[in-house]
Backbone as a ProteinNet text record, in pm:
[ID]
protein_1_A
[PRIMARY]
XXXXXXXXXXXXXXXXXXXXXXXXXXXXXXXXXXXXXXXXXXXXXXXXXXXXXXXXXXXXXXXXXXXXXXXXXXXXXXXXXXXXXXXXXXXXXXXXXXXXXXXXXXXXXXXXXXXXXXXXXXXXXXXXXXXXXXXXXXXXXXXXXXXXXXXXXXXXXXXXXXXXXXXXXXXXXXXXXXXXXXXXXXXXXXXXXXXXXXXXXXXXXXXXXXXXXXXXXXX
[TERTIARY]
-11543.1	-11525	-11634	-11652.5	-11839.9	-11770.4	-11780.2	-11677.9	-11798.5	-11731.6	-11740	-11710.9	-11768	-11767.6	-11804.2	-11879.4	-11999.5	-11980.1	-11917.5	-11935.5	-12027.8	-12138.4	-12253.9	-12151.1	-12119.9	-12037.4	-12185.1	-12116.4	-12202.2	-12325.7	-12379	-12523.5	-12577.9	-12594.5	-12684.2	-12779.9	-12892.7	-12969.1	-13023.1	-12980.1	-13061.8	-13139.8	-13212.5	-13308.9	-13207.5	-13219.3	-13141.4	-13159.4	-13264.3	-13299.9	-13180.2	-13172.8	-13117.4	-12958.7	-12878.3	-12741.9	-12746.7	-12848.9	-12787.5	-12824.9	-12883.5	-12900.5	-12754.2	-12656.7	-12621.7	-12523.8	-12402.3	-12271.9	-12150.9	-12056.7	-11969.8	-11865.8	-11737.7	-11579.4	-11493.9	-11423.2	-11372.2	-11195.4	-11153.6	-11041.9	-10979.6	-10832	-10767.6	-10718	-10688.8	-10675.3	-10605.2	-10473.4	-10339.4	-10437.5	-10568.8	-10616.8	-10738.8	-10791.6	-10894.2	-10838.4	-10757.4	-10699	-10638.5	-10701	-10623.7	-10724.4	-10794.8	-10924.3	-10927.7	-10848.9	-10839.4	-10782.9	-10846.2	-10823.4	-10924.1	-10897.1	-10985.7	-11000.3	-11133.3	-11154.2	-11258	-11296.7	-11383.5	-11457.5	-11631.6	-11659	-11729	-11854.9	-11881.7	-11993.1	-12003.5	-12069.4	-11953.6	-11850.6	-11737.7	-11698.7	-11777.4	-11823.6	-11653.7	-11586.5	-11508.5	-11528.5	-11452.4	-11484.8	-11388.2	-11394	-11264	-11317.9	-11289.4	-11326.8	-11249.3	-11315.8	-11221.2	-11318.5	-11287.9	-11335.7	-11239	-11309.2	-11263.7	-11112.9	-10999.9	-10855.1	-10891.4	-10824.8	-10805.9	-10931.5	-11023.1	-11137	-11048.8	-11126.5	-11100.5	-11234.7	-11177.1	-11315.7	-11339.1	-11447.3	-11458.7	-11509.1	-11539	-11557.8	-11719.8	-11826.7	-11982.7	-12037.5	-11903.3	-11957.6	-12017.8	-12060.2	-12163	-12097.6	-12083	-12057.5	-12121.4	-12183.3	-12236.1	-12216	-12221.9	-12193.4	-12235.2	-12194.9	-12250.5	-12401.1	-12385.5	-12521.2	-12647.5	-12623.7	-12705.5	-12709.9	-12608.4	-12614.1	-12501.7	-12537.9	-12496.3	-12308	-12262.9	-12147.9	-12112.8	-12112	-12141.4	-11947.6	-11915.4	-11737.6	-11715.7	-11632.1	-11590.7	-11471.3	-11429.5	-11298.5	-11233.2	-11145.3	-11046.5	-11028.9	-10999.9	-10893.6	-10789.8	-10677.2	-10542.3	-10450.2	-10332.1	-10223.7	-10191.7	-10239.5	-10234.6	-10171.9	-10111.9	-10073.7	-10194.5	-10223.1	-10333	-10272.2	-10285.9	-10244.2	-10343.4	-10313.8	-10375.2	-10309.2	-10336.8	-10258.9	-10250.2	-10190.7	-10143.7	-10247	-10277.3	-10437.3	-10324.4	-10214.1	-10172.4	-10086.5	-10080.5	-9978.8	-10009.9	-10086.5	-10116.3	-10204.7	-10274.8	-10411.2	-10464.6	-10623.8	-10647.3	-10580.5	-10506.3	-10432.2	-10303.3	-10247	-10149.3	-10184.9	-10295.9	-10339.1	-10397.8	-10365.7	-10357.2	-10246.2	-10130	-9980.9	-9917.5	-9953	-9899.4	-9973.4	-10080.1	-10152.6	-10098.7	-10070.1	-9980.9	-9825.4	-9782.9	-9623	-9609.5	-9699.2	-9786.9	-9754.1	-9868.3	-9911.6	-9825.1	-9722.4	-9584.2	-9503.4	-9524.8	-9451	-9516.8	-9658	-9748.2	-9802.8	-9827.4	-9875.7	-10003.2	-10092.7	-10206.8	-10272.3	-10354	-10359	-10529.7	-10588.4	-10742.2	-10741.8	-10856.2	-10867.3	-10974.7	-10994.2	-11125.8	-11118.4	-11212.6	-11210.1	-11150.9	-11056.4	-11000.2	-10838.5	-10800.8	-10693	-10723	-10602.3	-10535.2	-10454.6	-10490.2	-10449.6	-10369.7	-10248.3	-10117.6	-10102.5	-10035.4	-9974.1	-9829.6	-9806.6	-9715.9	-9570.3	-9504.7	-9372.2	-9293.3	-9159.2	-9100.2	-9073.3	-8987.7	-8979	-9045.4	-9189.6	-9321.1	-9345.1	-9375	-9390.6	-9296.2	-9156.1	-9058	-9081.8	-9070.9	-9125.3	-9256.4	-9356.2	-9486.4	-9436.1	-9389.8	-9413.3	-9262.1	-9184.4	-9105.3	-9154.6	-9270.1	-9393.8	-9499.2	-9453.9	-9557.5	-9693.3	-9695	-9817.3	-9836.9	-9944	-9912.8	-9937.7	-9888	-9883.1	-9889.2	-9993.7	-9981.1	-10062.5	-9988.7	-10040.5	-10157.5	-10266.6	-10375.2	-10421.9	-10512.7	-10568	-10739.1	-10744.9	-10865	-10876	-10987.3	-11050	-10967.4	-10917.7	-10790.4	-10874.3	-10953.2	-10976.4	-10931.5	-10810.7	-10753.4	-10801.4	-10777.2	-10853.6	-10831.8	-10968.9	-10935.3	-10843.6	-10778.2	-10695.9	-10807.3	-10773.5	-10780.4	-10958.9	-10907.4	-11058.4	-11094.8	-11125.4	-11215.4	-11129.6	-11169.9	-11119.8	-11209.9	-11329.4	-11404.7	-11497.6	-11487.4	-11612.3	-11714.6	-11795.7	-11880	-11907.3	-11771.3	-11825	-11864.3	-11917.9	-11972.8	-11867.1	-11765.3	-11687.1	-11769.5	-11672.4	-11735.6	-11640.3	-11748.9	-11691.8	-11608.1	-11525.8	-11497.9	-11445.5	-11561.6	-11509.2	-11458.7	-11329.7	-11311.8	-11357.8	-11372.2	-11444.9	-11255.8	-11311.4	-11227.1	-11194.2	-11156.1	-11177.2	-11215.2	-11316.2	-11382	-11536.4	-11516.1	-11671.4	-11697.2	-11837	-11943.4	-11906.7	-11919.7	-11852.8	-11985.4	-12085.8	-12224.9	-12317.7	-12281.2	-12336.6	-12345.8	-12354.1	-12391	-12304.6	-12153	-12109.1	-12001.1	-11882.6	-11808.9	-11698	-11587.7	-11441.5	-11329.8	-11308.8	-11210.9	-11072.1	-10983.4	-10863.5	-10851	-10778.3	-10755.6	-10687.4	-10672	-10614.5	-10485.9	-10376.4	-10261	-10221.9	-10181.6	-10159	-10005.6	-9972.6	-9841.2	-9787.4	-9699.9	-9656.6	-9791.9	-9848.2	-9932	-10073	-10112.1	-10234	-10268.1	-10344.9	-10432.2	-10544.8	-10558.4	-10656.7	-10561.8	-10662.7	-10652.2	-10651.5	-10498.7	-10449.5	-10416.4	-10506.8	-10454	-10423.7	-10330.3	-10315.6	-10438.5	-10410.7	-10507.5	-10503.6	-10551.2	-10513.3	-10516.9	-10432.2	-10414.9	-10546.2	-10570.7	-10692.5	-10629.1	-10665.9	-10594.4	-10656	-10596.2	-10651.8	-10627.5	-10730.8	-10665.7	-10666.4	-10539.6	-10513.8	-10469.6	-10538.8	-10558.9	-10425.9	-10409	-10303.7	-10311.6	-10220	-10258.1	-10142.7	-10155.2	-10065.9	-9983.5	-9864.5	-9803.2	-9849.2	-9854.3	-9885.8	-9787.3	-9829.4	-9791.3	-9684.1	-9582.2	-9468	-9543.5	-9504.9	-9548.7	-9439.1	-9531.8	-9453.6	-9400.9	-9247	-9171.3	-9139	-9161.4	-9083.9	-8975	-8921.6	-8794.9	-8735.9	-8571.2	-8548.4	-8575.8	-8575.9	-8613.5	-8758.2	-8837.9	-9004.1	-9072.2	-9139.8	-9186.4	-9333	-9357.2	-9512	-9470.5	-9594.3	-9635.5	-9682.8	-9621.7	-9617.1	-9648.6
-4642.8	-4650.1	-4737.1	-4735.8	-4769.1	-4842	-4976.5	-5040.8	-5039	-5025.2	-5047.6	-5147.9	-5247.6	-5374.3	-5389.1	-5355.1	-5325.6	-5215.8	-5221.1	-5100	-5131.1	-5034.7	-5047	-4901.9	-4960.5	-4925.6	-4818.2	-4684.1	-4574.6	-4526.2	-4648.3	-4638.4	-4723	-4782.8	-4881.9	-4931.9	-4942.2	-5030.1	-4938.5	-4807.6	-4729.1	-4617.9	-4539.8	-4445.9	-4337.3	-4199.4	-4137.7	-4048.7	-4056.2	-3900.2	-3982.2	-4150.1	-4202.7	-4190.3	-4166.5	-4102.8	-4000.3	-3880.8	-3786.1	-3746.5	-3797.1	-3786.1	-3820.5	-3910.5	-3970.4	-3869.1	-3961.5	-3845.9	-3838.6	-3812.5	-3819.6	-3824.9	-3869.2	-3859	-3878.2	-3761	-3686.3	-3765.8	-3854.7	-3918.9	-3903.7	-3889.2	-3871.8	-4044.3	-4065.5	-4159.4	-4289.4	-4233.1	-4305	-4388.9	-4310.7	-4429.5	-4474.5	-4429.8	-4520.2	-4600.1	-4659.4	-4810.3	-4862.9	-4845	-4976.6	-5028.3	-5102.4	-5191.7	-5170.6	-5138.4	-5118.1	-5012.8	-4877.8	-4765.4	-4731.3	-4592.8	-4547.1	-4392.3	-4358.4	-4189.6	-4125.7	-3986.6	-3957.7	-3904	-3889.7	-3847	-3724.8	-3682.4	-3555	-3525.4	-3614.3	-3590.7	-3625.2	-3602.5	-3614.6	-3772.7	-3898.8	-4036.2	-4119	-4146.9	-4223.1	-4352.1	-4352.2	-4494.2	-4613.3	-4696.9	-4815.8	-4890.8	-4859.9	-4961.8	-5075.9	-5185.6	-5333.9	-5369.9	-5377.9	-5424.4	-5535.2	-5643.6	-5726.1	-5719.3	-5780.3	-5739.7	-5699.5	-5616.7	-5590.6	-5466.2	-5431.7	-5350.3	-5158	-5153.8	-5007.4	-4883.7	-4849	-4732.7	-4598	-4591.1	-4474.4	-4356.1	-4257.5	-4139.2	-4153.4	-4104.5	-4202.2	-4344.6	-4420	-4503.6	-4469.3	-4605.5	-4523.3	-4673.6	-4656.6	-4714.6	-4741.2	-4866.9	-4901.4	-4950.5	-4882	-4915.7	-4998.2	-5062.3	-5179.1	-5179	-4990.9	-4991.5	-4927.6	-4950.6	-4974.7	-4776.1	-4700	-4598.5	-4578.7	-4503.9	-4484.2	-4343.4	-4376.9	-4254.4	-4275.4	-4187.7	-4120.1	-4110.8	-4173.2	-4159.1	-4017.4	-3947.1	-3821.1	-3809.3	-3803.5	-3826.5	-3676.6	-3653.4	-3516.6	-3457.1	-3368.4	-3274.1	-3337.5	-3370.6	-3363.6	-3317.1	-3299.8	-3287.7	-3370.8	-3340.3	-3402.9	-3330.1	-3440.9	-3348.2	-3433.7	-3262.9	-3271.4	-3283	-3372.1	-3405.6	-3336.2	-3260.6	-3242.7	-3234.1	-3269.1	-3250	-3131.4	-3077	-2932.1	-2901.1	-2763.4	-2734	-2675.2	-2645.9	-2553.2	-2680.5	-2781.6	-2890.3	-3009	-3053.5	-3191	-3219	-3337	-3407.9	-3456.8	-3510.4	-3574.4	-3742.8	-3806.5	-3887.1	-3904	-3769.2	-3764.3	-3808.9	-3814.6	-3856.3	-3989.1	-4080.6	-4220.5	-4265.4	-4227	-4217.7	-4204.9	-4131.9	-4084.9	-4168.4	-4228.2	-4290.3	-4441.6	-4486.9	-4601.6	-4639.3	-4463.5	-4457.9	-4480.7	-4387.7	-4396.2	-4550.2	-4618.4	-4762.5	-4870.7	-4794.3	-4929.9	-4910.4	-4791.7	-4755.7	-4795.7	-4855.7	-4898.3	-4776.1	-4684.6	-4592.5	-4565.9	-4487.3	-4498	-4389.8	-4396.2	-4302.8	-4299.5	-4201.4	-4119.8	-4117.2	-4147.8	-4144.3	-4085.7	-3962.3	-3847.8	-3881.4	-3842.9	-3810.2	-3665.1	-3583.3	-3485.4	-3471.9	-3520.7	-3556.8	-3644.5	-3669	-3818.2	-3700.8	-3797.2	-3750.9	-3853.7	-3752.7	-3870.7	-3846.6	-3889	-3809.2	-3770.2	-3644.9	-3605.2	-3661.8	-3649.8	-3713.1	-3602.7	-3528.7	-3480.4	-3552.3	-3641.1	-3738.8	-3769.9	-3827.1	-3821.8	-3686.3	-3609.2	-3433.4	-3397.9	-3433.8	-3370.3	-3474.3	-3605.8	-3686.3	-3656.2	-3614.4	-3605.8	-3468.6	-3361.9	-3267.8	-3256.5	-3326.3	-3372.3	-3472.2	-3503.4	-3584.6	-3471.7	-3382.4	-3212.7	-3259.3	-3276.9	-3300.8	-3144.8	-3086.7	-3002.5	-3039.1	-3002.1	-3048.9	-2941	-2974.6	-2871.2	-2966.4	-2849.6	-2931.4	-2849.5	-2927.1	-2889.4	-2915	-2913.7	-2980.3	-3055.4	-3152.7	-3239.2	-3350.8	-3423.8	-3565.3	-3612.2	-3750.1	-3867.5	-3973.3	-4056.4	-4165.7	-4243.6	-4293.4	-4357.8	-4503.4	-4535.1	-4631.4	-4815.1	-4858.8	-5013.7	-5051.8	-5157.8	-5277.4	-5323.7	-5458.9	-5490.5	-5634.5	-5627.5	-5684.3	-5602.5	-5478.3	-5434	-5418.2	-5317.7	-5324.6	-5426	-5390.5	-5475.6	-5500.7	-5506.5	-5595.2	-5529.5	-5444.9	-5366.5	-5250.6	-5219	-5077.8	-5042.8	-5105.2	-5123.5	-5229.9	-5274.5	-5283.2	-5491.5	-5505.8	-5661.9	-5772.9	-5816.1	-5924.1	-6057.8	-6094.2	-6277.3	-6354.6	-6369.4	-6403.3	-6573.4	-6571.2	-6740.5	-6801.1	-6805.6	-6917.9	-6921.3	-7057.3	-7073.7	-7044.8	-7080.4	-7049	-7169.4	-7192.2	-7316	-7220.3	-7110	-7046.7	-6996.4	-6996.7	-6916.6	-6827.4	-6828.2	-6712.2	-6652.2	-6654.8	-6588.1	-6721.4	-6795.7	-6889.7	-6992.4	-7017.8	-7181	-7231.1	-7263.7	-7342.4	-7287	-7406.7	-7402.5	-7463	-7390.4	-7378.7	-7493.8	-7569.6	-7682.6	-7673.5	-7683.2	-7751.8	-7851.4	-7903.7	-8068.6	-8097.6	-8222.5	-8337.1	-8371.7	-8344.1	-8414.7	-8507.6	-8646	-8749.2	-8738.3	-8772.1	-8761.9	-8857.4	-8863.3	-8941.7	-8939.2	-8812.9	-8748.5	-8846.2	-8873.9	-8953.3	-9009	-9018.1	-9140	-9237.6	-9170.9	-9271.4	-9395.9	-9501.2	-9629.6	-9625.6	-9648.2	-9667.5	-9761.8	-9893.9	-10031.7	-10062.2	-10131.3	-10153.2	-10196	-10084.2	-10126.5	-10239.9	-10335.6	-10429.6	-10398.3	-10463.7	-10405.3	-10413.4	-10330.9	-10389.6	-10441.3	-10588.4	-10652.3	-10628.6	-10549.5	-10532.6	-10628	-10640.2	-10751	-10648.3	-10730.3	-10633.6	-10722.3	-10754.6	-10816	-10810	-10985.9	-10982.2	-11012.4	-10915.2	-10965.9	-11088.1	-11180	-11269.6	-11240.9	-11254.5	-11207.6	-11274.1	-11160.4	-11200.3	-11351.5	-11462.5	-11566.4	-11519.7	-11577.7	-11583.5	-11598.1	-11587.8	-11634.7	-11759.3	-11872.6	-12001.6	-11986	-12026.6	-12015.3	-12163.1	-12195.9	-12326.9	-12317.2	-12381.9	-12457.9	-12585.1	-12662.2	-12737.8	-12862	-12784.4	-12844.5	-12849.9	-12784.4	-12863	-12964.2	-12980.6	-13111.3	-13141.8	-13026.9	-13004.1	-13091.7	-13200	-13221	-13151.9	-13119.9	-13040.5	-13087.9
18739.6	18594.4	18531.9	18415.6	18327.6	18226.9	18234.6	18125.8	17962.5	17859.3	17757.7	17675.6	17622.3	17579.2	17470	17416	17294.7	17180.4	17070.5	16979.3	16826.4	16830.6	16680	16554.4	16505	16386.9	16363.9	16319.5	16282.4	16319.9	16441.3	16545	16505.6	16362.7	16296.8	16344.9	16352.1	16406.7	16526.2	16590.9	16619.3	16608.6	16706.5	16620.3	16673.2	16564.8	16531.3	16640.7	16703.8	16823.8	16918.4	16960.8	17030.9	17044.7	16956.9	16911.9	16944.4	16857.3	16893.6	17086.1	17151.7	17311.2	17404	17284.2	17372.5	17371.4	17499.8	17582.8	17444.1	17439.3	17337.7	17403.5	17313.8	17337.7	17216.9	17230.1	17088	17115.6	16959.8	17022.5	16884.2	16922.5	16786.5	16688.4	16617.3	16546.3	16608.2	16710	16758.9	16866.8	16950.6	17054.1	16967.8	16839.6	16789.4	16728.8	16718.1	16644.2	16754.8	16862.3	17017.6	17022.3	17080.3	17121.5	17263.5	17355.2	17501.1	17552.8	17605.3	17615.4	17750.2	17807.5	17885.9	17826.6	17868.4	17822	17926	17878.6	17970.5	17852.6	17855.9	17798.3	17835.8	17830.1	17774.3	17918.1	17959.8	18127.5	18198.1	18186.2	18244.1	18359.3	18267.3	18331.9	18293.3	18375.2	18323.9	18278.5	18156.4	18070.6	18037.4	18064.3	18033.6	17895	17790.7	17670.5	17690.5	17650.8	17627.9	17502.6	17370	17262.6	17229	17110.6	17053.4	16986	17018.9	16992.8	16783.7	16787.6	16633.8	16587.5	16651.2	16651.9	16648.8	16526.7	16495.4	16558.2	16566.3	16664	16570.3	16471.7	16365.6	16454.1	16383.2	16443	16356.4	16460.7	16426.7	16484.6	16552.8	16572.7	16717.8	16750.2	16927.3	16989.6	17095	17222.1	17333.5	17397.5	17472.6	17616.9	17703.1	17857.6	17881.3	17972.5	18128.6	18158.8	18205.4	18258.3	18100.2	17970.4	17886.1	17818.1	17886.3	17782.4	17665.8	17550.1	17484.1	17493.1	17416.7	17406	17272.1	17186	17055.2	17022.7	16924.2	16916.4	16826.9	16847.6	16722.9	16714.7	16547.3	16571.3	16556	16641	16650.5	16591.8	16554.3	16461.6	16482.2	16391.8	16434.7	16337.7	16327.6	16248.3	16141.4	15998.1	15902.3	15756.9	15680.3	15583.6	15461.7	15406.3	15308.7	15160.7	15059.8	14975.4	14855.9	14738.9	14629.3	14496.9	14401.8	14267.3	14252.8	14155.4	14096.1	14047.4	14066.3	13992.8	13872.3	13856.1	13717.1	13644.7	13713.3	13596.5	13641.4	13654.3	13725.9	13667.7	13701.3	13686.5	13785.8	13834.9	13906.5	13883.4	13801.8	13792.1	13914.8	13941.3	13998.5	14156.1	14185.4	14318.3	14296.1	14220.6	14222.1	14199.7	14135.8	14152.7	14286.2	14393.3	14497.9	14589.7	14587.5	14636.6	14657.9	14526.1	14482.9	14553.2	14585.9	14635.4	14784.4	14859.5	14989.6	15025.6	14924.8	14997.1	14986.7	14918.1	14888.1	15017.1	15074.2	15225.5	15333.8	15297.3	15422.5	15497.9	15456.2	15501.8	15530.8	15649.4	15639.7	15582.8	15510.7	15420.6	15422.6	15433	15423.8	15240.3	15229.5	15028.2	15043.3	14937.6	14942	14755.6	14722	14551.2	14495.2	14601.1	14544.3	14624.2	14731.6	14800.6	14889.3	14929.1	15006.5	15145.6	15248.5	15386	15464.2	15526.3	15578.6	15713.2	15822.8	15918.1	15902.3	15974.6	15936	15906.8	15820.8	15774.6	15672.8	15693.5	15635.5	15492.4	15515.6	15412.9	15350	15361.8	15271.3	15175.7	15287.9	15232.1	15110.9	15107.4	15021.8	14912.5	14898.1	14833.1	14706.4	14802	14726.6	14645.1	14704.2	14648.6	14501.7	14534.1	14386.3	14291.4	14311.5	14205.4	14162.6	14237.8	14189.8	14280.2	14379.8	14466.8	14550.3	14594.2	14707.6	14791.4	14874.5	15027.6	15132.5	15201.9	15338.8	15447.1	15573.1	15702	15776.7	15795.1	15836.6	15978.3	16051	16138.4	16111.1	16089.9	16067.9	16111.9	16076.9	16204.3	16066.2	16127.5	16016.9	16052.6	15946.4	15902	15809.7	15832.7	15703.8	15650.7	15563.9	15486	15557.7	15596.2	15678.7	15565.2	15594	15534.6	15406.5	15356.1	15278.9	15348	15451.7	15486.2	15639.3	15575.3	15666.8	15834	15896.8	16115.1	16172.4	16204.7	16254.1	16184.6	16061.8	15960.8	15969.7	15934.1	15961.6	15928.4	15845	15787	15648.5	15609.1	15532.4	15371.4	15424.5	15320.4	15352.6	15218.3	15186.7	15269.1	15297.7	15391.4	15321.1	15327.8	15249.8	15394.2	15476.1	15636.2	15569.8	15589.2	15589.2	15424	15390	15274.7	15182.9	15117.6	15047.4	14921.9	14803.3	14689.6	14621.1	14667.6	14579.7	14610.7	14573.8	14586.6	14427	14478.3	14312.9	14313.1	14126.5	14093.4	13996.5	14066.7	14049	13926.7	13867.4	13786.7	13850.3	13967.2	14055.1	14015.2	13966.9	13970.6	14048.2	14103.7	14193.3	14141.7	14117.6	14084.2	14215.3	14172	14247.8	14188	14265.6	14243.4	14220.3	14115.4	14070.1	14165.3	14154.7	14281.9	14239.1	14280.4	14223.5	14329	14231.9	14302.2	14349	14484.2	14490.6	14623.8	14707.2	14832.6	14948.9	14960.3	15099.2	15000.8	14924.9	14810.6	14867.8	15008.5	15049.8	14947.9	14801.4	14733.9	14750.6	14737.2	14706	14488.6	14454.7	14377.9	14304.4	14310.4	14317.3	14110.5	14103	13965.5	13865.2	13750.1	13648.7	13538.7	13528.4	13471.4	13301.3	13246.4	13109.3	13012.3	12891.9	12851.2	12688.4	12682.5	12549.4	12456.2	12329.4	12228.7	12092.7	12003	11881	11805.8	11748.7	11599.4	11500.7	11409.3	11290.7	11254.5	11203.7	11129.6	10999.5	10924.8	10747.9	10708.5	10633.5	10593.9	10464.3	10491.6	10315	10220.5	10120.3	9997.1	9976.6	9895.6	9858.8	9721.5	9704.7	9641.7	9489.7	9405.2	9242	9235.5	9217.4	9141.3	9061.6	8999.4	8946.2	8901.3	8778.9	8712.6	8683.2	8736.4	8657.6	8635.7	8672.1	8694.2	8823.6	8901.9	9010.6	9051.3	8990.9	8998.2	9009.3	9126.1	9130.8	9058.3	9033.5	8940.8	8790.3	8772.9	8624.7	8528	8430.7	8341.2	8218.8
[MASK]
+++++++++++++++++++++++++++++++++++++++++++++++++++++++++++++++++++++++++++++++++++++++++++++++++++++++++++++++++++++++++++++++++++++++++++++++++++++++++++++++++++++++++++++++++++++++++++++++++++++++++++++++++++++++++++

């Protein structure tokens, strides 16, 4: 067996006569989302993949042996249900609706700019098609859409490996969270001493002298 260790997302980085030379192995969707599989490919060489845990395997990508050759990935035909809006009462709207319903079920779902592709599910099927979707079952290669950061980073989708959110937001400056002081507050907090202010005092107006009997004023 020719272990496999190494996968170049779509060949990248090689020359194109070099792909197409190489051996192939045609795999349906259920073993391209394992990272550790065995296959045979197309010189009939048995192969043990061990890729990085979490590594999605596209159909295009190429694969690299032990002993330094290439094997070309393709993904299957398989059993899929093909999703399209109503060409007589629908809109292309209705396939961002169904799209929306799909992904609240966690479903994996293929996105084209004219239908959306599922594996098979009765329940889905009767579903879509009482939202007026059509639905039929086909046989085609199923690439459904990576997650939200990418299988193995690399296919062309955007990376946010790790960083925090104290990043640029394209103007050089950098967005922080305020500090709230609380029990966990290692600052040094030491008391602020008061700052004394004067504030003028006015004196009351003086009384108006009043004569009378009891005056000690000469008059």
């Amino acid at each position: 067996m020719i272990i496999c260790s190494k996968l170049m997302p779509q060949g990248r980085g090689l020359a194109r006569v070099l792909v197409q030379r190489a051996s192939t192995i045609t795999l349906d969707w259920d073993v391209r989302q394992k990272s550790r599989f065995d296959a045979t490919d197309s010189n009939s060489r048995q192969l043990g993949i061990f890729l990085p845990r979490g590594t999605v395997v596209r159909g295009g990508d190429v694969l690299v042996a032990e002993d330094g050759s290439l094997i070309r990935v393709e993904a299957a035909p398989q059993a899929v249900l093909r999703i399209t809006a109503c060409t007589e009462h629908g809109s292309p709207f209705d396939l961002t609706r169904a799209a929306y319903h799909l992904g609240n079920r966690h479903v994996p779902i293929e996105l084209q700019p004219d239908h959306l592709k599922v594996e098979p599910d009765h329940v889905l099927a009767d579903m879509l098609r009482a939202m007026h979707m059509t639905v039929v079952q086909v046989s085609e290669a199923f690439e459904p859409e990576s997650g939200a950061y990418g299988d193995h980073g690399d296919h062309g989708g955007h990376s946010h490996g790790g960083h925090g959110h104290g990043h640029s937001h394209g103007d050089n400056t950098t967005t922080t969270e305020p500090h709230v002081h609380g029990p966990a507050c290692t600052h040094d907090h030491a008391p602020v001493a008061a700052k004394r202010i004067a504030i003028p005092l006015r004196s009351a107006p003086a009384q108006p002298h009043v004569h009378g009997p009891d005056c000690k004023h000469e008059h």
